[in-house]
C-alpha positions in Angstrom: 0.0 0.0 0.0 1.6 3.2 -1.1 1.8 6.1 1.8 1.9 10.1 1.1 4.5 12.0 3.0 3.5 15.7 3.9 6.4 17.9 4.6 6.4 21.4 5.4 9.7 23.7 6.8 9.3 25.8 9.9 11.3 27.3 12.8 11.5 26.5 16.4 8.6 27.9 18.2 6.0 26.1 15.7 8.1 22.7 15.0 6.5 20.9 18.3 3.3 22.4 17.7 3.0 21.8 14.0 3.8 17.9 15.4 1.5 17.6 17.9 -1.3 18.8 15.5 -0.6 16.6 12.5 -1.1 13.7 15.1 -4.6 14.8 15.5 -4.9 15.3 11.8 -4.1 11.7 10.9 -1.0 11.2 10.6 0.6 7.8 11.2 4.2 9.1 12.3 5.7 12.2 12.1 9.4 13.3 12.1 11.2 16.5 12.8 14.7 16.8 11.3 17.6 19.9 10.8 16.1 20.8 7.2 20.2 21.3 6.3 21.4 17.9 7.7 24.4 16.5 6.3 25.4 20.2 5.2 27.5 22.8 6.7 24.9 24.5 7.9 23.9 21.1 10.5 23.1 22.4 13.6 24.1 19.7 16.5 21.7 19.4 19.3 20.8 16.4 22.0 22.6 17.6 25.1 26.2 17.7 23.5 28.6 18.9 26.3 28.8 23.0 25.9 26.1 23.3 23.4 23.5 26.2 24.2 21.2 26.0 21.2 17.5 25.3 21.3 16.1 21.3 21.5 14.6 21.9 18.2 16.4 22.7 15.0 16.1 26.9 14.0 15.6 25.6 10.8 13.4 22.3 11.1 12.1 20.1 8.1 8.6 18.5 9.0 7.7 15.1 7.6 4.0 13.8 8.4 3.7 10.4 7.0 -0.5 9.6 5.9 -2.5 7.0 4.8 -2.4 7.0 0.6 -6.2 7.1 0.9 -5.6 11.0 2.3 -4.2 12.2 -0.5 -7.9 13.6 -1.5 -7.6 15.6 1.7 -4.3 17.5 1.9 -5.8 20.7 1.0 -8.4 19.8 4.3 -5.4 18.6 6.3 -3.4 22.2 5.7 -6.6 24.7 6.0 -7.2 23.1 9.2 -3.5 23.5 10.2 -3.8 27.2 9.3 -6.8 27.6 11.4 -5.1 26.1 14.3 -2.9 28.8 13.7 0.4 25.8 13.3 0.5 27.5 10.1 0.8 31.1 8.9 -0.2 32.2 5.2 1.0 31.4 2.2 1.8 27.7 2.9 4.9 26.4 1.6 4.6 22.5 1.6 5.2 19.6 -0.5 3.4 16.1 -0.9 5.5 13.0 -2.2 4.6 9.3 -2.6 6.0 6.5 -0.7 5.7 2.9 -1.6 5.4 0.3 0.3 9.0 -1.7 0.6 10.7 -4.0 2.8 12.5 -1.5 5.1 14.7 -3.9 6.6 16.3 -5.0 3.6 16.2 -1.4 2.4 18.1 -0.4 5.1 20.4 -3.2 5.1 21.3 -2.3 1.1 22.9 1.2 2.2 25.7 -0.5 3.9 28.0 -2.7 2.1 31.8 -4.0 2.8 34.1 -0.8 3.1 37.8 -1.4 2.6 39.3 0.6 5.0 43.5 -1.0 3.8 44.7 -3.7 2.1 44.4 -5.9 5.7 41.2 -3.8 6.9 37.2 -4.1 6.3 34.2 -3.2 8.0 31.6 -5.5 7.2 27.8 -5.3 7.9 26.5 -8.7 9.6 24.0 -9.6 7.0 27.2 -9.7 4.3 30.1 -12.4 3.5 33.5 -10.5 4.5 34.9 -10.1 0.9 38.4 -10.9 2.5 38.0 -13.7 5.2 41.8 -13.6 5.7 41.7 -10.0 6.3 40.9 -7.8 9.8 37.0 -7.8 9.6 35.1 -5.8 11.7 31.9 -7.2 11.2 29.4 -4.6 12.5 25.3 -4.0 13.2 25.2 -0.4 13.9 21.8 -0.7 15.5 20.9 2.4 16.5 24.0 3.5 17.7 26.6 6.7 15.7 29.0 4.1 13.6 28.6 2.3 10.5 32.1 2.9 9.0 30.7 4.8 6.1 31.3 8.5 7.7 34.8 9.8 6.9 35.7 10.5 10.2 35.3 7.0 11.4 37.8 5.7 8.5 40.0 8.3 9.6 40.4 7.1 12.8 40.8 3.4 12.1 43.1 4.6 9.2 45.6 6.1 11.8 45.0 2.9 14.4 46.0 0.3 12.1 49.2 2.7 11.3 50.3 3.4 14.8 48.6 1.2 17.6 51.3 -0.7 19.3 50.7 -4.7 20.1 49.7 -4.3 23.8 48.9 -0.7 24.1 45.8 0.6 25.8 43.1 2.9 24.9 39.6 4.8 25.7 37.2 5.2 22.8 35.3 8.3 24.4 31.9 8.5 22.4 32.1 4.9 21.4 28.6 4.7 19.4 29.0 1.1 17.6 32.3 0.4 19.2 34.1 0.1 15.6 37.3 2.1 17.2 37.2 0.2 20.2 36.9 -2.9 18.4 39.7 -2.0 15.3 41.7 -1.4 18.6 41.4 -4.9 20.5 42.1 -6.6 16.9 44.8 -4.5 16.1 46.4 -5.7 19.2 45.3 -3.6 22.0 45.7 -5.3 25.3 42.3 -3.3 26.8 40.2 -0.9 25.4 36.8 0.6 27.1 34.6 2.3 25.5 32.4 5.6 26.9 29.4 6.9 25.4 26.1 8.4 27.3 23.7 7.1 25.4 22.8 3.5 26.8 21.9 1.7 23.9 25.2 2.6 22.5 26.9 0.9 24.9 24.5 -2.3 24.4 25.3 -2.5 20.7 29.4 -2.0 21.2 28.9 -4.9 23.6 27.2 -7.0 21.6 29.1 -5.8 18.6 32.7 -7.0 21.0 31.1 -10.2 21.2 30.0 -10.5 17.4 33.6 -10.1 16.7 34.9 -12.5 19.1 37.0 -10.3 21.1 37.8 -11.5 24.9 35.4 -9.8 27.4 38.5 -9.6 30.1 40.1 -6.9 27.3 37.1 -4.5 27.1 34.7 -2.7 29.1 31.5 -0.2 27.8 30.4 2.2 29.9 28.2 5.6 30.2 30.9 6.6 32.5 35.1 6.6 33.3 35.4 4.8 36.8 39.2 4.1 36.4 41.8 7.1 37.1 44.3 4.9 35.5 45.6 6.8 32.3 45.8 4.7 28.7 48.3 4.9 25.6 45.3 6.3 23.4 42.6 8.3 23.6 40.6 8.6 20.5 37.2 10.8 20.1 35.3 10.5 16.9 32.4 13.4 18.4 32.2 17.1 17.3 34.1 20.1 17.3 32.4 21.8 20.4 32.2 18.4 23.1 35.9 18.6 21.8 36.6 21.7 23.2 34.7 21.6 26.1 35.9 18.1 27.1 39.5 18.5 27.0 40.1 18.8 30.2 38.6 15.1 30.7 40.2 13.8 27.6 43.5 15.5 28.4 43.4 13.8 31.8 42.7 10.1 30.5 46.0 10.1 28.8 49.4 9.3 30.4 52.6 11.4 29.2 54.0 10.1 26.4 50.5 9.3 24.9 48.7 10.1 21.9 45.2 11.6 21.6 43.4 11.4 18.8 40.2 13.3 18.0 37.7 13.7 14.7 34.7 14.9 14.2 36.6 18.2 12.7 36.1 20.1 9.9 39.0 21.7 8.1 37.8 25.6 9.1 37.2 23.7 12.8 41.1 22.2 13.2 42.7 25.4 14.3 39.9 25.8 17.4 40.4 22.3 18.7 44.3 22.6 18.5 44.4 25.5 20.8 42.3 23.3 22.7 45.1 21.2 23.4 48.0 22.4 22.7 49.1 23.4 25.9 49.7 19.1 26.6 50.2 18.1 23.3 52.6 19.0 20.6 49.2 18.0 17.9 49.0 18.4 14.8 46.7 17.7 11.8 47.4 14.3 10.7 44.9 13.1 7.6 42.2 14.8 5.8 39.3 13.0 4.1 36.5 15.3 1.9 35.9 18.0 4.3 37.3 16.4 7.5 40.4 16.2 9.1 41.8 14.2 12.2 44.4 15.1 14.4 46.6 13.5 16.5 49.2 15.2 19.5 51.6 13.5 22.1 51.6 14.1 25.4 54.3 16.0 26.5 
């Protein structure tokens, strides 16, 4: 049965409201989304550590998904949004068609094998590792950050299967999927642990750790850092502004001698981050991939 998506752009104040009354209109789900995701103009939100912008996106995109029997009633479903005064006049909106598909498998078809090196893959659970003699990380992103596919995460593993020494240890602050964590233990890490605050992230690196046989006495994942006991590596695939604001923690975590390695950065972003650090670390920008760059500093 096909379904009609009703999307209309708004700001702020009228995002949860406009919401709220497409519900009573009808509508089977609706979504709010930052209208300029994936752009340059992405605004972060969800509580990241220093962040003081709103809990909705300034610029929000509104997607109502209907019944394809309503499609006769848009023009209805709109006047009475007006009225409700969710609206104001004249109405920018647009209507589009959705089929009916199998959403798992649809899902499943946007991630394939990525070659990270010649020894590397990540590989999605539902495929056949294209290597079986290489490093697989064979990965189910649930709903956790981390599929492989960003830049910033191949990046990172990029630079761990370069300079991770046999028996080194590390924290994977942010951990999402637990990829890093996971490259780390089968690069040779002796103990990783992984930190992220959302809970379900730390249920899927788990289970990911598990997927990938590593041993459960090398890794721990965690919403929190309990042990004062600094590592060899820190690594943080987040954003540029928990970056700054964290580096006090971050710089902490790693003993002198060390290496921290952060992404998450965009070229213009590098130089804000640096200062960040600097004072500890002689850091410097170490790859860049499209329009994002990783850097890496020892501790001094």
């Amino acid at each position: 049965m096909p379904w009609i998506a009703l999307i209309f752009r708004t700001d702020a104040d009228h995002a949860e409201l406009l919401s709220d009354a497409l519900m009573e209109q009808g509508a089977i789900s609706v979504d709010i989304h930052d209208a300029a995701a994936d752009s340059r103009d992405e605004q972060p939100l969800f509580g990241e550590p220093g962040n003081t912008s709103e809990e909705i996106w300034q610029n929000a995109e509104i997607s109502a998904l209907f019944d394809g029997k309503a499609d006769a009633d848009i023009a209805r479903i709109v006047g009475n949004l007006v009225q409700l005064n969710c609206l104001s006049e004249p109405v920018s909106y647009r209507v589009e068609q959705v089929e009916e598909q199998d959403w798992v498998r649809l899902t499943q078809s946007q991630f394939t094998p990525i070659q990270i090196s010649s020894r590397m893959w990540i590989v999605p659970t539902w495929h056949t590792p294209p290597d079986p003699t290489a490093i697989n990380l064979l990965l189910d992103p649930g709903l956790a950050f981390g599929s492989g596919s960003h830049p910033t995460t191949q990046l990172c593993l990029c630079w761990l299967e370069q300079n991770l020494k046999t028996g080194e240890t590390l924290i994977d602050y942010g951990c999402g999927s637990g990829i890093l964590a996971i490259g780390a233990l089968k690069l040779g890490a002796c103990h990783v642990t992984g930190i992220d605050i959302d809970p379900q992230a730390i249920t899927v690196s788990h289970d990911n750790a598990i997927r990938n046989q590593c041993n459960p006495s090398q890794f721990v994942f965690s919403i929190s850092h309990s042990s004062r006991e600094p590592v060899d590596i820190v690594i943080a695939n987040i954003l540029t502004n928990p970056l700054t604001v964290l580096a006090p923690l971050l710089i902490s975590l790693v003993k002198r001698g060390g290496n921290i390695v952060l992404s998450g950065i965009l070229c213009e972003q590098a130089d804000q981050v640096i200062q960040a650090y600097q004072p500890w670390f002689d850091m410097k920008l170490a790859r860049q991939q499209e329009d994002w760059v990783l850097l890496v500093g020892r501790k001094r």
